[in-house]
KOLBAKE-701431 format. One record per residue: residue in three letters; x, y, z of N, C-alpha, C in turn. Coordinates in steps of 0.001 Angstrom, whole numbers, plus 500000, padded with zeros to 6 digits. Example, Ala and Ser with C-alpha at 12.3 -4.5 7.8 and 13.67 -1.06 7.14 Angstrom:
% residues 2
ala513190494310507800512300495500507800513200496700507800;ser512850497750507080513670498940507140512900500030507870;
***
This chain:
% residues 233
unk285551765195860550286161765864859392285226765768858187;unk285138767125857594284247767160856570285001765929855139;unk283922765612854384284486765254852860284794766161851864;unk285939766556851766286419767353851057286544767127849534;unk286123765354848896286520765112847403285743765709847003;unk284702766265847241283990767650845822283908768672846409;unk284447770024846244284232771007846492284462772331845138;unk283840773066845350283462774120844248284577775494844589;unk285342775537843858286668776769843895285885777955843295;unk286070778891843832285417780052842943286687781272843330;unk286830781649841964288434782877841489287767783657841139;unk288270785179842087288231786155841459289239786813840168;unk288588787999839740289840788001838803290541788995839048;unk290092790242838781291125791342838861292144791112840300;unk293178790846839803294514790932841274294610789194842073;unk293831788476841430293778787168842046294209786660840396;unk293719786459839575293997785764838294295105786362837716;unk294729787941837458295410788916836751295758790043837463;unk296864790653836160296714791849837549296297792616836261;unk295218793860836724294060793920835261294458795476834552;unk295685796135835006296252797393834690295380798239835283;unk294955799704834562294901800998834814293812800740833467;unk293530800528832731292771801245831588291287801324831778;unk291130799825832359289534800166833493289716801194834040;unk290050801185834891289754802294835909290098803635834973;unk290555803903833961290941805367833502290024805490832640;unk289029804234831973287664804148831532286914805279831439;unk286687804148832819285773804846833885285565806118834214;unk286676806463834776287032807948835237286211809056833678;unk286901808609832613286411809152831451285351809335831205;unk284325808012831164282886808065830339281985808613831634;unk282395808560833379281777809462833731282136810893833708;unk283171811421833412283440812753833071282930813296831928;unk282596811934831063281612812594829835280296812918830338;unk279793812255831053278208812671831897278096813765832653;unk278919813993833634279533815238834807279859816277834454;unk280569815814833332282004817328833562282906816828834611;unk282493815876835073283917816031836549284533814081836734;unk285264814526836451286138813302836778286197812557838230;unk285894811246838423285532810841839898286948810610840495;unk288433810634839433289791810433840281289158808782840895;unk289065807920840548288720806685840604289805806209841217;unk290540805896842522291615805106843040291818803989843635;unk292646802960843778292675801322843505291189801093844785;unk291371801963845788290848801464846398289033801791846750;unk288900802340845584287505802564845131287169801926844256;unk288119800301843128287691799566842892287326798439843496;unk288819798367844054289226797076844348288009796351845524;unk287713794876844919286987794234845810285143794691845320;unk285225795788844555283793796269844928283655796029842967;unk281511795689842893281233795092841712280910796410840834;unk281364796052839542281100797168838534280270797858838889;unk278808797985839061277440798595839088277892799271840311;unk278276798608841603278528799711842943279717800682842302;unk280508800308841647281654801188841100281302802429840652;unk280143802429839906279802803393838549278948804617839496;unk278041803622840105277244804416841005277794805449841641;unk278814804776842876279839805852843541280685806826842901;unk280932806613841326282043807669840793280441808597840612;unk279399807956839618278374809091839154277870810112840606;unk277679809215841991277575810347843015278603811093843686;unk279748810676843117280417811426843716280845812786842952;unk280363812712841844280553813631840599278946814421840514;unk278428814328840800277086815355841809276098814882840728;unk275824813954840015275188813574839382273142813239840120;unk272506813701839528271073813414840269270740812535840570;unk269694812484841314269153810742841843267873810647840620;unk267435811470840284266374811214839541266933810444838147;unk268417811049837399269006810205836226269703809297836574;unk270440808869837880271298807957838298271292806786837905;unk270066805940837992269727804541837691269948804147835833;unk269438805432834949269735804981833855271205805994833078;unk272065806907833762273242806467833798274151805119834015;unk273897804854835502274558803943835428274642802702834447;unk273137802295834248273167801613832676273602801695831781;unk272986803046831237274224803658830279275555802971829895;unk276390803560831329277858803377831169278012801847831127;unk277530801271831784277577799501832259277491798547830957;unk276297799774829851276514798995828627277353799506827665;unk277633800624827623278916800819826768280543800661827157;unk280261800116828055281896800184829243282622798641827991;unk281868797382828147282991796427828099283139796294826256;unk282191797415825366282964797684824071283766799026824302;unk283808799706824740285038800417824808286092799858825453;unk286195799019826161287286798608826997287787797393825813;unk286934796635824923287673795684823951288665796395822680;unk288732797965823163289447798501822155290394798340822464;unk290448798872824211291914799208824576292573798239824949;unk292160797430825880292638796555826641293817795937826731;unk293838794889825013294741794816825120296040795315824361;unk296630796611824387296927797464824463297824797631825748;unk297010797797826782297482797962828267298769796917828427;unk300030797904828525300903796726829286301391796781830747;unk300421797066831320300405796928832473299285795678832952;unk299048794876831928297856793574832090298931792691832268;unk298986791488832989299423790492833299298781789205833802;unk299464788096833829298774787117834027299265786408835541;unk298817786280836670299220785829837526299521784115837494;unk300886783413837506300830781837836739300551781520837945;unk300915781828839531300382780679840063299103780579840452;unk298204781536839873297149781602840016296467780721839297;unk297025780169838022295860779520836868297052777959837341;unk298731778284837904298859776728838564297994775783839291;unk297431776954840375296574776146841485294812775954840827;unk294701776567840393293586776435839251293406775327838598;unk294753774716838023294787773532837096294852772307838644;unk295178772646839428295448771553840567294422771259841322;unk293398772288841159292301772175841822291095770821840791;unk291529771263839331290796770611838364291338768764838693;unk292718769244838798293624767337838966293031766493839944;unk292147767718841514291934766883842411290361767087842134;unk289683766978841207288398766667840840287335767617841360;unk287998768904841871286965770011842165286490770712841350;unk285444771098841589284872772043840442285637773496840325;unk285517773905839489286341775588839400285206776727838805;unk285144777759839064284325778845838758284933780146838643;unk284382781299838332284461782299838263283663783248839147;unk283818783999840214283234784893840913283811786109841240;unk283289787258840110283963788372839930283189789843839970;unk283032790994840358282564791688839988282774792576839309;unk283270792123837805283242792735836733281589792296836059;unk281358792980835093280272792270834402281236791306833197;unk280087790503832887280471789284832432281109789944831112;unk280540790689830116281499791154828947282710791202829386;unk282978792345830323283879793003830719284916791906831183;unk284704790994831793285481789651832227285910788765830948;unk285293788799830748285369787921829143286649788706828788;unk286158789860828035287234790420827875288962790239828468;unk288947790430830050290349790615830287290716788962829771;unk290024788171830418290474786870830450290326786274829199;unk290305786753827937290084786164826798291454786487826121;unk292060787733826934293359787952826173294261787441826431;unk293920786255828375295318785426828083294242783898827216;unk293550783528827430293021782517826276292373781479827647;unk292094782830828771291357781714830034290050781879830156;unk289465782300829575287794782238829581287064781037829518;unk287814780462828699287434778737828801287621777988829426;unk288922778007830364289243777639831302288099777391832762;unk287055778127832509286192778178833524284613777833833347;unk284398776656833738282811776229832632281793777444833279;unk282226778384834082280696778850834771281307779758835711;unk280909780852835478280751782274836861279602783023837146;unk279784783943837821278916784808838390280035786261838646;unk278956787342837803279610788443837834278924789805838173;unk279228790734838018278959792322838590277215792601837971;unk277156791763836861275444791763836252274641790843836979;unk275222790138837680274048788866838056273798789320839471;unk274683790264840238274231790840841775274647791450841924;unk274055793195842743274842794161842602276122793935843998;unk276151793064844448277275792711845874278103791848845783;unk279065791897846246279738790363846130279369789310847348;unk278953790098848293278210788894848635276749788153848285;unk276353788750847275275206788262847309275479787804846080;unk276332787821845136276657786652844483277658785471844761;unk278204785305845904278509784140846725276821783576847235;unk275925783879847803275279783592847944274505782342846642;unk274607783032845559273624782530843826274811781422843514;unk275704781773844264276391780459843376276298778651843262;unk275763778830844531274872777180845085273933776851843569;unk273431778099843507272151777625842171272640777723840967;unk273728778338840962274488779012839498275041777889839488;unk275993777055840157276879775435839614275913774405839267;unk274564774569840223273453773113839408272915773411837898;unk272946774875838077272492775170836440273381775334835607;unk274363775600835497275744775698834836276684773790834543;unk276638773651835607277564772241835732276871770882836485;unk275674771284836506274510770381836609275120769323838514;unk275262770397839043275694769659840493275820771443841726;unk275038770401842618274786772135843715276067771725844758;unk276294772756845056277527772590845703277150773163847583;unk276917772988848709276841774155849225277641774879850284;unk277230775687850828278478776413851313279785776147851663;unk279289775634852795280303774607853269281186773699852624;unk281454773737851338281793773030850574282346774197848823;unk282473775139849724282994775895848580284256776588849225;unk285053777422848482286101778227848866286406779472847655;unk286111780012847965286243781650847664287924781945847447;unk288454782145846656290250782730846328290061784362845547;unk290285785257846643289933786628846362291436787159846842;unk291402788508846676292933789220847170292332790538848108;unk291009790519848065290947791560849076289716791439850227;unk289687792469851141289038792374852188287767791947851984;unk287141792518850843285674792522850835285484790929849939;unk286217790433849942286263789161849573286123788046850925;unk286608788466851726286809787938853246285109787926853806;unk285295789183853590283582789783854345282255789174853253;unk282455788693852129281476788500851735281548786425851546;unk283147786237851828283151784686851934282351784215853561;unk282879785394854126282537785321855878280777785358855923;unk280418786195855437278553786099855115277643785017855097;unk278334784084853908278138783007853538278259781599854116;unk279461781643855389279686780698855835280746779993854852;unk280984780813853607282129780058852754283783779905853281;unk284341779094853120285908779354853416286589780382851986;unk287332781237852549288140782016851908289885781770852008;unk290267781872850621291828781982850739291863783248849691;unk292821784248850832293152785135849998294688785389849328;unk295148785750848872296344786024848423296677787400848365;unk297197788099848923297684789336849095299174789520848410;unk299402789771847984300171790639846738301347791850847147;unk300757792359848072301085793760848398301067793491849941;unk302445793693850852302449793339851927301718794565852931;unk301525796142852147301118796931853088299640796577853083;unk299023795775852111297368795383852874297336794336852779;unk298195793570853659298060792197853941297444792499855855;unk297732793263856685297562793501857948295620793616858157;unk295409794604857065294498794791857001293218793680856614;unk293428792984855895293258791803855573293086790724856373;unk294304790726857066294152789926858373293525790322859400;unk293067791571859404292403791645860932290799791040860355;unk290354790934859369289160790767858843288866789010859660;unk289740788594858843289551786744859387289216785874858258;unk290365785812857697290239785341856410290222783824856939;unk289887782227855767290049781065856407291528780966856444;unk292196781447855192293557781589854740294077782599854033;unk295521782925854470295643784376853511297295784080853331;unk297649784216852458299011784141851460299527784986850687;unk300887785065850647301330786105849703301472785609848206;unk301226784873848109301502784043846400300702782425847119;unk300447782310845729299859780793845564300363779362844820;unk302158779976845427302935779119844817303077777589845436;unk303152777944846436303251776611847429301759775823846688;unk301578775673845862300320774526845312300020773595846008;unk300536772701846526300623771402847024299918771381848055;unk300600772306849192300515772802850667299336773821850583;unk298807774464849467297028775171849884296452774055849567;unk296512772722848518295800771716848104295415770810849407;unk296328770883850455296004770420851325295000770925852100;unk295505772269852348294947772789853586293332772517852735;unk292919772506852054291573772419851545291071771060851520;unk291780770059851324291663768903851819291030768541853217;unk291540769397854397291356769087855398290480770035856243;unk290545771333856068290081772484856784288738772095857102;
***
């Protein structure tokens, strides 16, 4: 049995922390329709799971945008996205805060694990949602949609991102990934990381499961009983 007293938690946010509304995504849809003319109709499941920069890319090609301007569009938008979004945001009442998400969060801190952030928003843009419930601080250190264009390949940076951040390397085997969707599975699975997902929504919980998550849940209320299973797994 592995030693489980240090291990490195890493939370996603949109739909695992929070649930992050519609105004992103209707952003989006916008400031590339200002480039296009054509609106990319951006739907949950052309965000969800996938990092800002792959986001922008796919609405700008799917909106017939050139390959020759593509690369500094997408910049473009990537840098004006998380000050337009500090207008609206909070605004949106469709933003919420998931509690047993920041419960098991605080329980993870009680049993002396490290906690992180691994999101593919860019880091403004994160700041942002999570500054409006007052959890940005809550987290000494992440990795986001600017530091790799994949989510797995920022599971990968995070070994080097906790020694430089929180001055201790953590490695794989010794981390756990808490995402709500597939490509969270597939990019904890890459890594050799353990994943717990939380699924929300019972019609893509199936889907989810055929992937091979380490753990997958509908809420992260039972605290006690995931504290374990991480204890021991």
């Amino acid at each position: 049995m592995r030693n489980r007293s240090k291990q490195l938690i890493l939370f996603d946010i949109d739909g695992t922390l929070i649930n992050p509304g519609t105004s992103g995504r209707k952003l989006l849809n916008l400031m590339v329709k200002d480039i296009s003319n054509c609106s990319p109709k951006l739907k949950y499941e052309d965000v969800a799971g996938f990092t800002d920069p792959i986001i922008v890319e796919q609405a700008l090609r799917r909106t017939g945008v050139k390959e020759n301007v593509l690369s500094s569009k997408i910049n473009e938008i990537l840098e004006d996205y998380p000050k337009r979004l500090k207008k609206i945001y909070n605004n949106d009442e469709g933003v919420f805060v998931y509690n047993d998400a920041i419960k098991f969060a605080k329980a993870c801190k009680v049993q002396g694990w490290e906690i992180g952030l691994l999101s593919g928003n860019v880091r403004k843009a994160a700041k942002i949602k999570l500054d409006r419930f007052n959890l940005w601080q809550m987290f000494p250190f992440g990795l986001f949609g600017d530091d790799a264009r994949s989510r797995e390949d920022l599971v990968w940076l995070a070994e080097e991102a906790s020694w430089i951040s929180i001055g201790e390397s953590f490695t794989h085997d010794r981390m756990v990934l808490v995402g709500d969707t597939v490509h969270d599975v597939s990019a904890a699975k890459l890594n050799n990381v353990r994943s717990l997902i939380v699924c929300r929504y019972p019609e893509r919980f199936t889907d989810i499961q055929k992937i091979g998550p380490t753990w997958l849940v509908n809420s992260l209320k039972n605290t006690e009983r995931i504290v374990q299973w991480l204890k021991v797994e």
